[in-house]
N, C-alpha and C positions, 0 to 999 in steps of 0.2 A: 618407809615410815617417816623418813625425816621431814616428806615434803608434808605429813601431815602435822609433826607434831609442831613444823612452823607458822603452821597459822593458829595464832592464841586466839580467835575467835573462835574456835571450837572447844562444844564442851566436852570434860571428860567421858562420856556417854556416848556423845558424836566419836571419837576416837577411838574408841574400844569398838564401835561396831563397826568403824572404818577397819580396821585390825582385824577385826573379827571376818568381815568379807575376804580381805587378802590373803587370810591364812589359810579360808576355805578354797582360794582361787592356788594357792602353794597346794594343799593337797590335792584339789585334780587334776596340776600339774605332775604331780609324783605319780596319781594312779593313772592317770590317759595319756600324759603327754599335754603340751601346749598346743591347745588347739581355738580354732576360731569361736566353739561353742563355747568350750570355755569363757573367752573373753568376752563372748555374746552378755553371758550369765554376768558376770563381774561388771561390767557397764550398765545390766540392767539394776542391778543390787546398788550401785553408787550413782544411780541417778539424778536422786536429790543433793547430792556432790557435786554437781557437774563442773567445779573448779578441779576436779582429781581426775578425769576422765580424760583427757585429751593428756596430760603428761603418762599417766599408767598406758595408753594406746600406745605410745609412741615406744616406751619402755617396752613392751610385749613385741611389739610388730620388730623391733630389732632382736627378740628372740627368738622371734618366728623366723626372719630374712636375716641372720648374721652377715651375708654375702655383700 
């Protein structure tokens, strides 16, 4: 959330529904596990973001691959 709440060109609305995607992507993590479909879902939802998608990828793929 930090890296969102660093860019002040977002409006309070933009950020809530950025928050609001990552919390639903938090819950299908708790019910399924972190899996690819998941993040599928989550990149599709943040796509008009596309300044958050390629650091949230990189964060996930190192939860996926901790090795």
């Amino acid at each position: 959330m930090q890296l969102v709440s660093s860019h002040t060109e977002l409006k309070d609305e933009e950020k809530r529904e950025i928050e609001r995607i990552l919390v639903k992507l938090q819950e299908l993590t708790n019910k399924e596990g972190l899996t690819r479909s998941n993040i599928d879902k989550t990149k599709e939802a943040l796509a008009k973001y596309g300044w958050l998608i390629q650091p949230l990828i990189q964060v996930l793929m190192k939860l996926l691959d901790p090795g």
